[in-house]
N, C-alpha and C positions, 0 to 999 in steps of 0.2 A: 812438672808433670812427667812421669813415665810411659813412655810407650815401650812396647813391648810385639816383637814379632812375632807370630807361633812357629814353634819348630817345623815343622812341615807346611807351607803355603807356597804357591807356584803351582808352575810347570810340573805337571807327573809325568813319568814314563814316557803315557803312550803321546801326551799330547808332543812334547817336545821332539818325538818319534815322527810323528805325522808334518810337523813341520819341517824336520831337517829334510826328511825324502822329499817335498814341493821344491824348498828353495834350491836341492841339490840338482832334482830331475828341471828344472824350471832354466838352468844357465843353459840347458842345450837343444830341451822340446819346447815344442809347443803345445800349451798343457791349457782345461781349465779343469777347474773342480765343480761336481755334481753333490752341490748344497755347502752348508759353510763348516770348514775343515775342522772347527775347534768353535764350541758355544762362547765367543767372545767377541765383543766388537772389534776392540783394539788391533787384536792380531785378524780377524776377517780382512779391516780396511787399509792394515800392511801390506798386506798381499793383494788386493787390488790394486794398492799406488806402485806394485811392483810390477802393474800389467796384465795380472794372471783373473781371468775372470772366472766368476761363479756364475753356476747354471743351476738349475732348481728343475727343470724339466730336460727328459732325454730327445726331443726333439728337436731342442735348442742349441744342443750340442754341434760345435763347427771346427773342433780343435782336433788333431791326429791322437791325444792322448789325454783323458779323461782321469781324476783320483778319486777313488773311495774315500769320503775321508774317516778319520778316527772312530766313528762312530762304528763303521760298517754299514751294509744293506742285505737283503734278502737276498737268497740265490738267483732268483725269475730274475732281479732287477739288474742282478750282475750278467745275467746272460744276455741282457737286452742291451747292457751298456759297451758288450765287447762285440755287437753286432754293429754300431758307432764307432769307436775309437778302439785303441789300445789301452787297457786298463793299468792305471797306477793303483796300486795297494798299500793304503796307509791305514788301514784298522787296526787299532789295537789289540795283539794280543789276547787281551785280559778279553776283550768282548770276544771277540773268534771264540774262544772256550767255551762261552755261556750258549754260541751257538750251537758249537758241535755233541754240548752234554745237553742240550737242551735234544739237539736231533737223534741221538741214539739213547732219549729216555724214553721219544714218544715211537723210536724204532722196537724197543722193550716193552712194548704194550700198558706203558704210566701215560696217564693224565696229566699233560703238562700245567705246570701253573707258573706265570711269570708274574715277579714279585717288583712291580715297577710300573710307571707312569704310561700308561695308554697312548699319550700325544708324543713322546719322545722319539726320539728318530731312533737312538739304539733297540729300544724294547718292541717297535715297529719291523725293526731289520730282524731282532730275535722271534718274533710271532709270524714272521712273513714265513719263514722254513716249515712252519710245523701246519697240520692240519686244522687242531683246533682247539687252539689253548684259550687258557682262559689266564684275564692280566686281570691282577689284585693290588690294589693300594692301601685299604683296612679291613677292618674286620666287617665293614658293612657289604662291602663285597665280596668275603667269605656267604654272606648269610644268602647274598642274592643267589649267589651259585650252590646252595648246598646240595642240591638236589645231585649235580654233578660233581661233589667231591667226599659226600659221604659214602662210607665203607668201600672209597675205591682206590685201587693202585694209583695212588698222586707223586709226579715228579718235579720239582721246584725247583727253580732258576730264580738269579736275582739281578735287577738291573744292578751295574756297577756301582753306581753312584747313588744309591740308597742307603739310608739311615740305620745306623744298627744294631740300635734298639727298638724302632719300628717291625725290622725285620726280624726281631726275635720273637719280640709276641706276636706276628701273623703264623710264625710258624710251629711256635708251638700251640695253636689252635687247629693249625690243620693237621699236627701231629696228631692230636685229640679223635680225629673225623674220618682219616685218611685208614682204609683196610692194611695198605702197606706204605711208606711214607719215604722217597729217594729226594733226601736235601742235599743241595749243592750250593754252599755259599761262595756264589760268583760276587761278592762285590767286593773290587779287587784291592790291595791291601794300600794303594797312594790313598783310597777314601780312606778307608780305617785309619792312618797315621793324623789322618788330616781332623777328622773329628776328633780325634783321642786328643789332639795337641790345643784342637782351639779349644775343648772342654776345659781344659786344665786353664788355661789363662782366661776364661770367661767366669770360672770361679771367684778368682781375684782381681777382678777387673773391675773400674766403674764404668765405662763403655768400651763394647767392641764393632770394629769395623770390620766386615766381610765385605770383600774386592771381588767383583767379575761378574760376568754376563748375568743378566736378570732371565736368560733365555737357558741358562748353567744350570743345571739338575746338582750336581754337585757343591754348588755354592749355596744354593737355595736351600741345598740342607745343613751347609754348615750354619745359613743363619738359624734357622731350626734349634740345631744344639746349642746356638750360644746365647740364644734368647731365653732360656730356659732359668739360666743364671744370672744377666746384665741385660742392662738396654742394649740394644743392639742395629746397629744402622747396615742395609744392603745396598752400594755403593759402586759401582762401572768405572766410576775415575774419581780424580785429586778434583775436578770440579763441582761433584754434587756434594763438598764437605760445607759445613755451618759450623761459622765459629761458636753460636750457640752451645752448640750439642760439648763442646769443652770446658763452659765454663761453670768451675767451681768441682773439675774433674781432676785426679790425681794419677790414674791409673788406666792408661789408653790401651788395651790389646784388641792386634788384629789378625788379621788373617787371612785367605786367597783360597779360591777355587783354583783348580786342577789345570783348565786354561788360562789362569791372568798372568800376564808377561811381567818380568822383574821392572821394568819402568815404571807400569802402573802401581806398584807396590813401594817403586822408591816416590812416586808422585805427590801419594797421598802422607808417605812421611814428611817430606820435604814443607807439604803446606800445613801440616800440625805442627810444625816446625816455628812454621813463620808467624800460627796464630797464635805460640808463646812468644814471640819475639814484639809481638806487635800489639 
């Protein structure tokens, strides 16, 4: 049986970014983080055994120094956060952008449209800045909104971690509708490698495993693309494998969201491993 890793799976950028500044700032303050730093459990429950607590509300807050995490938040919620503590900053780059194009499109008199998941904490932090966007996921929500996005100045943003083929047919629909049409494709290029890589091995695969938080926007779409082609299992750790799911299988690729840590990755090889050995 062949398994097979896809080129791009892991740690991105920002995630690996966000964590090096905790563990770094963390040997000398006292720090906790407001919500959980990176959608994954593994690495959440690291950093808790490492002391460092998460707080979910600003009122709970008891630490001298507080981190954003990767995600980002809304301007209001930053200002509210450094009237509590000292703010650490661990947003990702690639999101700061979608902010700040998002805030000087609807400074430019465009109709923002965010192209991403409503309940998400990033697309929450990106709607939090602007007066009154509107967040889309297909085209049924084009249709709810028409009223507000025919023949008018539309500006569009896209959460990161969005699909990108999804994202092409919404936007060329509201290219269609839109009087003047200002596209920004914010979703930033560790997803792009990351879908292009597990497309490819999901072509030739007889199953693939997608590793990482079922909470992971990201992961959640790689299983999207790779179920398109193979059976396809969404998996957190080396414990929710079934030897089932291998047998009479030739050809194993997998793959990782943007938060799953290299252990969890060598985990789940290690016991495909065992269930050819055994």
């Amino acid at each position: 049986m062949k398994i097979k890793l896809a080129d791009n799976a892991g740690f991105c950028f920002g995630v690996k970014r966000a964590i090096d500044i905790v563990k770094k700032e963390a040997k000398t303050k006292k720090l906790e983080i407001f919500g959980d730093l990176v959608h994954n459990p593994v690495v959440v429950d690291s950093l808790r055994k490492k002391g460092i607590k998460i707080v979910y509300k600003i009122d709970d807050i008891t630490a001298e120094n507080i981190v954003i995490t990767a995600h980002n938040t809304d301007d209001k919620t930053k200002e509210l956060l450094k009237k509590k503590a000292n703010i650490i900053d661990t947003a990702c780059p690639h999101v700061k952008h979608v902010h700040n194009t998002s805030k000087e499109m609807e400074k430019q008199g465009y109709q923002v449209l965010i192209i991403g998941k409503k309940e998400h904490i990033e697309v929450q932090g990106i709607s939090g800045n602007l007066t009154n966007p509107i967040i889309i996921l297909n085209k049924e929500d084009i249709i709810k909104n028409l009223d507000l996005v025919k023949n008018k100045k539309i500006g569009c943003v896209v959460q990161t971690t969005m699909n990108l083929e999804k994202t092409k047919k919404i936007t060329e629909e509201l290219k269609k509708l839109a009087s003047e049409f200002w596209f920004e494709n914010t979703i930033c290029d560790a997803t792009r490698k990351r879908q292009e890589s597990a497309q490819k091995i999901a072509k030739e695969a007889d199953i693939m495993l997608v590793i990482g938080g079922c909470n992971s926007s990201n992961t959640i779409e790689l299983k999207k693309v790779c179920e398109k082609y193979t059976t396809t299992y969404h998996i957190e750790s080396a414990e929710e494998l079934k030897r089932e799911w291998f047998e009479q299988v030739n050809f194993v690729g997998i793959t990782a969201g943007a938060s799953t840590p290299n252990i969890s990755i060598k985990r789940v090889i290690e016991k495909i491993n065992y269930f050819k050995l055994n």
